[in-house]
Structures are given as structure tokens and as C-alpha cells.
C-alpha positions in Angstrom: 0.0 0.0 0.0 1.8 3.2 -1.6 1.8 6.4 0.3 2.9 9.5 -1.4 3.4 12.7 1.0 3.9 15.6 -1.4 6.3 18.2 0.5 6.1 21.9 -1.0 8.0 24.4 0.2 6.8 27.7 0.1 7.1 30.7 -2.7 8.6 33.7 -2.6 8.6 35.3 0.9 8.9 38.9 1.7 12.4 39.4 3.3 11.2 42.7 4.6 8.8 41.7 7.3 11.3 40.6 9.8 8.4 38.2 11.6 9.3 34.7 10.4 5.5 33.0 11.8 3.7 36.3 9.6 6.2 36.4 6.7 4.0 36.7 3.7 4.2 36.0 0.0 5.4 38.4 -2.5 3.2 39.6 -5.2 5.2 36.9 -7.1 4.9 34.1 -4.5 1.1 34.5 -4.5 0.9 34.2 -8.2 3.5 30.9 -8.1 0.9 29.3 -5.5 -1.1 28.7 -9.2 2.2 26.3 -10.0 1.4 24.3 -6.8 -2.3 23.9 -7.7 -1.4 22.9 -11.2 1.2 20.1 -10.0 -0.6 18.6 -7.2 -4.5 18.8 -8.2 -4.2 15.4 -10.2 -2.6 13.4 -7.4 -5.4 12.3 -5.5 -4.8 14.2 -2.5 -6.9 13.5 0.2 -5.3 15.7 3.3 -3.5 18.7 3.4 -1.1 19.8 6.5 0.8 23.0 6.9 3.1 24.8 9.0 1.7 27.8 11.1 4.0 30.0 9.3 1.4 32.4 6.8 4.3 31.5 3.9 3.4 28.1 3.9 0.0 27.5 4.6 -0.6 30.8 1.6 1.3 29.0 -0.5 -0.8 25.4 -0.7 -4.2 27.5 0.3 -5.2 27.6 -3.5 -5.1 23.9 -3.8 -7.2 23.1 -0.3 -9.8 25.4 -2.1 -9.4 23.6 -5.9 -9.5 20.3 -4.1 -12.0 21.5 -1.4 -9.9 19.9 1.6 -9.2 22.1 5.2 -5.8 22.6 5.8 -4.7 20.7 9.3 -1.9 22.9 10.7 0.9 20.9 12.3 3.3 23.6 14.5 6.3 20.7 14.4 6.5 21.6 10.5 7.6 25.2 10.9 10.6 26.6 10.3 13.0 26.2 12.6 14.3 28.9 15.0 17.2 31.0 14.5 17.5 33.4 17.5 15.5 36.5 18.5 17.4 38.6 16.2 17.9 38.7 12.6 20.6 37.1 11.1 22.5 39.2 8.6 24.7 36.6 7.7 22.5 33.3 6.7 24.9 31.5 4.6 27.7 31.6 7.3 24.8 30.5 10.0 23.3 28.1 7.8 27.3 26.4 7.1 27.8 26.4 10.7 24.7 24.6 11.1 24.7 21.8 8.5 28.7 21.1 9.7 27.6 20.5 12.8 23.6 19.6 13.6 23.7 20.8 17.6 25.0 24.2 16.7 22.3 26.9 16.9 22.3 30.1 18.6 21.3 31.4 22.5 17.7 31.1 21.6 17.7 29.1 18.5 17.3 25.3 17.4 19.6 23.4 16.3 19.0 21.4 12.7 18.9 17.9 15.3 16.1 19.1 17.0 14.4 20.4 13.7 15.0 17.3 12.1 13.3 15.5 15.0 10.4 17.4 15.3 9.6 17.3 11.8 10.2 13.3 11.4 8.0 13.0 14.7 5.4 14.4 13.1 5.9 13.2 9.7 5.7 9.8 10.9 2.2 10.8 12.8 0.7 11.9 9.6 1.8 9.2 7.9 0.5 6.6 10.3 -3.1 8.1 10.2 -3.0 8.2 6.0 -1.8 5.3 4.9 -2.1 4.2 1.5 -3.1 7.9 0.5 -1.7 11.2 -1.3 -0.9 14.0 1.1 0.0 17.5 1.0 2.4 19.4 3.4 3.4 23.1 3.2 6.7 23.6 4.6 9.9 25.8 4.6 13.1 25.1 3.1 15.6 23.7 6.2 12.8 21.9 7.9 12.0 19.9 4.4 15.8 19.6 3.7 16.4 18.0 7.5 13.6 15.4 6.8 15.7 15.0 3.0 18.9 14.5 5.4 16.8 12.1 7.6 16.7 9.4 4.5 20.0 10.6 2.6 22.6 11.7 5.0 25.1 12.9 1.7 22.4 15.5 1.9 24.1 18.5 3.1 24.7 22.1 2.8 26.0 21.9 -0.7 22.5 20.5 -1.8 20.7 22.8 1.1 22.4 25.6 -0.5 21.1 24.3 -4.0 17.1 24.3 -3.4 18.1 27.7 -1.6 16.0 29.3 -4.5 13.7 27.2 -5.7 10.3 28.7 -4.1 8.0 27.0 -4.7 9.6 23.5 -4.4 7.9 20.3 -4.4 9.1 16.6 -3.6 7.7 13.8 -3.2 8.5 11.2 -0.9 6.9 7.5 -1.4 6.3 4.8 1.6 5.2 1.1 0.8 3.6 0.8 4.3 6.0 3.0 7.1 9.3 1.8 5.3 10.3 5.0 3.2 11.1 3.6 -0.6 12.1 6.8 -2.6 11.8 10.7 -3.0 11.5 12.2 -6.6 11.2 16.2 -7.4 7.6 17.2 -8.8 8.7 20.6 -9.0 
């Protein structure tokens, strides 16, 4: 019994608004979310889950209306914390990180503890919707930490290389629980 859990990261965020839970879409972002729609409303979705973060549950929001499914908000799929200031230099943080998974900052998480949140409660959703298609709206290191979690060569390098793909979409396949193989939609 196939499962496929569609992850899609979220489209072009506004950088200006400092707030990363009320970070919305760019005028461009909101016009990408027609992409998602377009690549997921044939894959017999059945469930959609999101992130609290606005980005991500804006970005699938189109496809819960085309498909007329509620969106199930799941906080362990939110970005992950960097510290209560802003960051100025992401790429050095982010190297830092992905070098070593318990390095974060005062009041930040480290990619460990990201990675286990997320894989906690992917394997919760997955449990309750087996042998279904499933839609998740995430954020970029969350989704790469549950890539990590199944291929460990997956590093900064290939974090680094989805950096700007917004929207982003992979799916992940399960015969049963046991994980079988991840392919990019989009």
C-alpha cells in the first residue's frame, strides 16, 4: 500500500517583514501558488497539512480550495528557530549549522532538533493516511532535514542548491511505514 506525501515548500517570501511566523508572500509568490495547484490537483490528495508559518499555509491555500480539503496545521513543521534577532549573515549561519547539527544560537534550534520534530510528526501523519496522497506546506531547512533524515550525503551543498527554488515540491513515497524513494515534482 503506496503512500505519497507531497512536501512543497513555500514561494517567494517577503524578506522585509522581519516576523518569520507572519512572513508573507510576495506579489510573485502569491501568483507561483497557481504552480502548486497545477502540479498537485491530479494526485489524489486527500489531506492537506501545513506549517503555522502564513508563507506556507498561503502557499498550498489555492489547492485546499481547488481540491476542497481544510488545511490541518501541524506547528512541528515550521521553520526552525534561528535566534530572536535577525541574522545578517544566513549562509555563514546556515554552514555552521549543516557542519555540525547541535549548533544553533542562544535562543535558536539546532538542525537535530528540527530534524526530529519534523520526522515526529511526519511519521504521525503518515501513520493516520496510509495508502493515501498527502499535501504538506513547509519551509526550506525543515523539508531539507527530513531529505537528510533518508539521505545523509544531503548536506549544505545540496541545502544551499534548493536555496531558491520557491515553490519547491518533492515527493516522498512509503510502501507501508518503510520509506522507498523521493522524486522532485517541482
Amino acid at each position: 500500500m503506496k503512500t505519497n506525501i507531497y512536501f512543497v515548500r513555500h514561494a517567494q517570501p517577503d524578506f522585509s517583514i522581519k516576523d518569520d511566523a507572519l512572513r508573507p508572500l510576495t506579489e510573485k509568490g502569491m501568483l507561483d501558488t497557481a504552480l502548486v495547484t497545477k502540479a498537485l490537483q491530479d494526485k489524489n490528495i486527500s489531506a492537506i497539512y501545513s506549517s503555522p508559518f502564513k508563507r506556507a499555509y498561503d502557499t498550498i491555500k489555492n489547492l485546499a480550495e481547488v481540491l476542497d480539503l481544510r488545511i490541518d496545521i501541524v506547528d512541528d513543521f515550521r521553520e526552525r528557530k534561528i535566534d530572536n534577532i535577525w541574522v545578517e549573515d544566513f549562509k555563514a549561519f546556515s554552514r555552521k549549522q549543516w557542519e555540525d547539527f547541535n549548533f544553533r544560537l542562544k535562543n535558536g534550534e539546532c538542525l537535530r532538533k528540527v530534524q526530529e520534530r519534523n520526522m515526529t510528526a511526519l511519521n504521525e501523519i503518515l501513520e493516520s493516511n496510509l495508502g493515501k496522497s498527502i499535501a504538506v506546506g513547509t519551509h526550506g531547512t525543515a523539508l531539507s532535514t527530513i531529505i537528510n533524515y533518508y539521505n545523509p550525503e544531503f548536506g549544505y551543498d545540496h541545502f544551499v542548491g534548493i536555496a531558491d527554488k520557491m515553490p519547491y515540491i518533492i515527493c516522498f513515497t512509503f510502501e507501508g511505514t518503510e520509506f522507498i524513494g523521493m522524486e522532485e515534482v517541482g
